[in-house]
N, C-alpha and C positions, 0 to 999 in steps of 0.2 A: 390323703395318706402319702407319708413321704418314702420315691421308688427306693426301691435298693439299688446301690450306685458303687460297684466296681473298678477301684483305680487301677490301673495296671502299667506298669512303668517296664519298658523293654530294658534291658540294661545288660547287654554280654561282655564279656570280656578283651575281647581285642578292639581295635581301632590302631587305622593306618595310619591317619591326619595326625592322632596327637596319645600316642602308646597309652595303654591303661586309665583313657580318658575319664571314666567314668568310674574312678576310684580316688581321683584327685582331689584335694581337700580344695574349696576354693570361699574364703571369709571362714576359714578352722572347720568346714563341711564338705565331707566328699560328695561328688555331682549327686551319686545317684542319692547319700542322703538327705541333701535340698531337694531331690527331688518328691521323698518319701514325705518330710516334714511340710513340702506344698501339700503332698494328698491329705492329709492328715489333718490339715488345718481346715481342710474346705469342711464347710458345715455341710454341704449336699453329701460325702463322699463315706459310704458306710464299713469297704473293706479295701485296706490297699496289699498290693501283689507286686513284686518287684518277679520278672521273667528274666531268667541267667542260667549261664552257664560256668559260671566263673565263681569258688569258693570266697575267693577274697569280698567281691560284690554281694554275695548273699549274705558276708557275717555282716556289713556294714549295714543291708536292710535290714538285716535281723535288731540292729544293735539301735535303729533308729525306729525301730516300730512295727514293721511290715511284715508278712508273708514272700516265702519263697516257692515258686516254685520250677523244677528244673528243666530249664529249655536244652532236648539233644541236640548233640554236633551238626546236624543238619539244618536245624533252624539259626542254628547261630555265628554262619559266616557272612560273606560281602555281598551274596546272592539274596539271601534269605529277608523276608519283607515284615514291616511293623505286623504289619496284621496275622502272618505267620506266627507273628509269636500269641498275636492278640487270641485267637482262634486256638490255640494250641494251650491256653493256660483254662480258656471257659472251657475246651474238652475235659481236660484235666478235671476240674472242679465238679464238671456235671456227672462223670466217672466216680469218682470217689466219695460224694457227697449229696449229688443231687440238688449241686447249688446252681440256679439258671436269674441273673442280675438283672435288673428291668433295663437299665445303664452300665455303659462302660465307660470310663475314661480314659484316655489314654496319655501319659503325661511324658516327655522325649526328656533323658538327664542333658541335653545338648540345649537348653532353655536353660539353664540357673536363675534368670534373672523373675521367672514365673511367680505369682504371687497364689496364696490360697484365693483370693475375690479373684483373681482370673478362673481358678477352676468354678467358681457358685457362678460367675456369671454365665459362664457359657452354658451349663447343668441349666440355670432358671430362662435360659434363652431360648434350647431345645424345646423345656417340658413349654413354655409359654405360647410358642408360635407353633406347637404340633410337629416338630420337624422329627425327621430319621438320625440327622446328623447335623454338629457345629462345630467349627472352628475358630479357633482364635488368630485374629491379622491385624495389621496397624495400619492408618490413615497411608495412604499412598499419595505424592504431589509429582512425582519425578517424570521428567518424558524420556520414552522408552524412543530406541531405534532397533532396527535392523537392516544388517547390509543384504542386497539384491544378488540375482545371482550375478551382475554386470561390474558389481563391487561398489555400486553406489548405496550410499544409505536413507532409509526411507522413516518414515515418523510412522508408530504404533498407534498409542493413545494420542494424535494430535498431528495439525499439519504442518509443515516444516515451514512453511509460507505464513502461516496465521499462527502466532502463538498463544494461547491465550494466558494471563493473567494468572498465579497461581492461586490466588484464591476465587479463580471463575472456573478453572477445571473442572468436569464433573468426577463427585466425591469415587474415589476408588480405595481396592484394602491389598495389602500385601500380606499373605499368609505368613506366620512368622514362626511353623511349627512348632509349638509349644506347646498346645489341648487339643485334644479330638473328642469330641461325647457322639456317643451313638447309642441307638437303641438297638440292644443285643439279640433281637429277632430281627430288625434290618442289618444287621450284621455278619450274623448268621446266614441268610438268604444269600446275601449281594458278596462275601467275603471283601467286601470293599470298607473301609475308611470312610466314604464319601456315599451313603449308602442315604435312599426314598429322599425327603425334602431337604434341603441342604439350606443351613440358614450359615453367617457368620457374624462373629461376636469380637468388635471392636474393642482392644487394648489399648493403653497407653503406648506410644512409638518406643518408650523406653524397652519394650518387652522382645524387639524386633532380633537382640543377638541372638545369634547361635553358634557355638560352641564347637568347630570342625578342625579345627589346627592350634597351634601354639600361640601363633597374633592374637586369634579370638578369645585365649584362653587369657593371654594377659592384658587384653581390653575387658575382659571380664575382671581379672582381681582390680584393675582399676575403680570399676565402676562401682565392686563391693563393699571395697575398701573405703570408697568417699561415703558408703551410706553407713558404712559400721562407723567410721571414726564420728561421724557426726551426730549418732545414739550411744558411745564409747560407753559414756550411764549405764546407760539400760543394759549393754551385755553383761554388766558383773553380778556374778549371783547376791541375793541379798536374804541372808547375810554372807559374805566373803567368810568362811570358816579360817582359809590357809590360804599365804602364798607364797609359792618356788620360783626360785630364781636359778637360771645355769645363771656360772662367772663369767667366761671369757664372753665378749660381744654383746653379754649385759651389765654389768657391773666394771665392764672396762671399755674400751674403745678396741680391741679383739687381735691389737699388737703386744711383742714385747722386747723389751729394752734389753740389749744381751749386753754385756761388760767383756772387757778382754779377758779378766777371768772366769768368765763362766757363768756371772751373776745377775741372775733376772730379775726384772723391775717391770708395773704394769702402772698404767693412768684410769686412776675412780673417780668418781666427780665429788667432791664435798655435798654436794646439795642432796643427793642419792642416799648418805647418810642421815641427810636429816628428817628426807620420808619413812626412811626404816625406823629411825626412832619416835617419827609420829602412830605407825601402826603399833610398834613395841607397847606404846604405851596404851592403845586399846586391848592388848593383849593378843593382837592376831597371830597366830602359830606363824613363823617364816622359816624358809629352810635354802639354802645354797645348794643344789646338786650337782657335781660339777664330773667330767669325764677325766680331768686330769689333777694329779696329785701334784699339788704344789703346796708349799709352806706359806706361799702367797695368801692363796685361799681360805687358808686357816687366820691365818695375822688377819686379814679385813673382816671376817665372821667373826671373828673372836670383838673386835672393834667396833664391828656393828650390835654386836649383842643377839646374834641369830646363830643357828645351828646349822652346819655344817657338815654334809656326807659327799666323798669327795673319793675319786680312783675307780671310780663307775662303770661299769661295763656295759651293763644290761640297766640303764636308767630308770627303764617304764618299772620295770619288778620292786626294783629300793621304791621308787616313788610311790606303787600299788602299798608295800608293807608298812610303808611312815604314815601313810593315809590309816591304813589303819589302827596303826599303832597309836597314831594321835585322836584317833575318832572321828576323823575328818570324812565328809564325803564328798567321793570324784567332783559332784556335779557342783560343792557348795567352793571349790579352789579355784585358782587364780593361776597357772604356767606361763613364764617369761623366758621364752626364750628368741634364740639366733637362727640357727641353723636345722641342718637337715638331721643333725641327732637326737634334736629337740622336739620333731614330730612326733614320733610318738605319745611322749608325754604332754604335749599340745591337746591332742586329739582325744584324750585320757578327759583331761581336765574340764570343766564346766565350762571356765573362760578362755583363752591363752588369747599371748601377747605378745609382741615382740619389737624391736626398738626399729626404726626408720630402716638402718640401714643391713638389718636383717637379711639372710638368703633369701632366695627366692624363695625355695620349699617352706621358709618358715613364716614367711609373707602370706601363703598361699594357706598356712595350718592357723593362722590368725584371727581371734574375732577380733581385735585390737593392736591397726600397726599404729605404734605411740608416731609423735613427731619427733618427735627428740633420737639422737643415735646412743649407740649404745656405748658407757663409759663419757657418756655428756649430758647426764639428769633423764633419763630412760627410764631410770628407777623412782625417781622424784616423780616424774608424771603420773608412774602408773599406781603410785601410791596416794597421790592426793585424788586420782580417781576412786579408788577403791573408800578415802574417808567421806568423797564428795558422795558416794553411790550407798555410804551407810545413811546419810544426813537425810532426814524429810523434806519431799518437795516442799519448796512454798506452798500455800493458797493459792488457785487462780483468780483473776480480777473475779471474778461470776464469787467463787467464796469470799473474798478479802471482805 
């Protein structure tokens, strides 16, 4: 009989190392919702709980699948400990409901890079070898030191005189805080994490980041970023109902030409025309939204043969109305944008996307940073992906 298994994801509000970390989008997902979409995906994993204190963090578990429930000021500052919160949501539960988990998981939004087979292995690792508690750690090769109190330094794992061979080391693991499973009556007892047989549950080294400052943050969209642009396919809904383009920084290069009189001039790429009128001709709804009113904007939509809403204030709102107006839904569009006004409607949309040389923020709200920059075939790319992602796979050798 398969236990009932509890994911519980801490996730408060502040953070010193890197402000509002854990509302950051990072591959178009905010932390703590990768980290909802891991529980969720684990086949072991029966109810997930996202623990906050923070409105903003609750609508995004809310919006991504999970349960909220609310951790007070007291459990949610510098002091206050994972399992404080862990201990205080199964209170909660067992209060109100009478819900008591055989398992809990516990999954840290400071892992992004966490997979759902990380959370089944560690779950099938506990229930297999009878333990209390697992963790997940990665192969460790490294020789550790420590200096004396004389200031000399001395070898940990190994003699400073003999070294051995790294692949003669014996095997070690580095915790990589990313999964805890425990069993919620050794939990309960021990209020510990690390609670009766302690077994651990070897990852790929790739699982090792975590997520504490700003460097970590953009060694992480690095890392997202090579694995999205490499399935770019696969992140487009199929079928692409719509797709929005902002102007400047996508349809242009995100300068502009000013004349002594006054008269402004921008750079499009020919080629960018000729994807729009590849989708044109399947019929896909395309629309320009753009925050500034220029006669510009109109001349090149009018040119391209797509429609044009432009002088924008509050973008996410026009773009929520046209959606519907067209009968479009959220999940089935495509958003192309720049910058940091384009998040929202990013974060809106099924896919978004954004050209090379995009803001940060809009890098970071991206399932798709094109290679291409913007106003330099950005829009060609993202449009022969979108015909490439209608087309049927081939056969594989095994069918051909």
């Amino acid at each position: 009989m398969k236990p009932e298994c509890l994911a519980i994801i801490p996730a408060r509000g502040g953070s010193k190392g890197l402000p509002r970390k854990n509302t950051r989008p990072l591959g178009g997902v905010p932390l703590v919702g990768r980290s909802v979409q891991v529980a969720r995906g684990a086949a072991a994993v029966t109810r997930v709980v996202v623990s906050t204190d923070d409105p903003e963090v609750a609508n995004i578990a809310q919006r991504y699948g999970a349960e909220v429930v609310w951790r007070p000021t007291t459990l949610a500052n510098e002091t206050a400990s994972s399992e404080d919160a862990l201990l205080h949501v199964l209170g909660q539960l067992a209060d109100q409901e009478g819900y008591h988990p055989d398992l809990v998981v516990m999954l840290q939004c400071t892992s992004p890079l966490t997979s759902s087979d990380d959370v089944d292995r560690a779950v099938n690792l506990l229930v297999t070898a009878r333990a209390g508690s697992c963790f997940t750690a990665v192969p460790f090769f490294h020789f550790l030191w420590r200096t004396r109190p004389d200031g000399t330094a001395e070898g940990i794992n190994h003699s400073g005189s003999k070294r051995a061979r790294r692949q003669d080391l014996a095997p070690q693991l580095l915790e990589n805080g990313a999964v805890y499973v425990m069993r919620t009556d050794a939990l309960l007892a021990s209020r510990d994490r690390f609670c009766g047989k302690v077994v651990a549950c070897e990852v790929s080294a790739a699982r090792l980041l975590e997520v504490d400052d700003a460097r970590d943050f953009a060694i992480a969209e690095a890392l997202v970023r090579v694995e999205l642009n490499e399935g770019a396919r696969e992140h487009l809904p199929r079928p692409v109902q719509a797709v929005v383009f902002d102007f400047d920084g996508v349809m242009t290069d995100d300068r502009v030409h000013l004349t002594e009189d006054g008269t402004e001039s921008v750079v499009c790429h020919r080629s960018d025309g000729h994807g729009v009128a590849l989708l044109r001709e399947l019929g896909t709804p395309m629309l320009i939204l753009s925050r500034e009113q220029n006669s510009i904007v109109t001349r090149r939509a009018s040119k391209l043969g797509i429609e044009c809403i432009q002088g924008v204030e509050d973008k996410l709102a026009v773009l929520r109305a046209w959606t519907a107006r067209r009968g479009v839904a959220a999940e089935r569009m495509v958003y192309v944008g720049n910058d940091v006004t384009d998040v929202e409607c990013m974060l809106y949309a099924g896919c978004s996307a954004c050209p090379s040389d995009a803001g940060r923020e809009a890098r970071a709200a991206a399932r798709i940073v094109l290679r291409a920059r913007g106003g330099d075939g950005a829009v060609r790319e993202l449009c022969e992906l979108v015909l490439e992602a209608g087309r049927p796979k081939p056969p594989s050798e095994s069918q051909a």
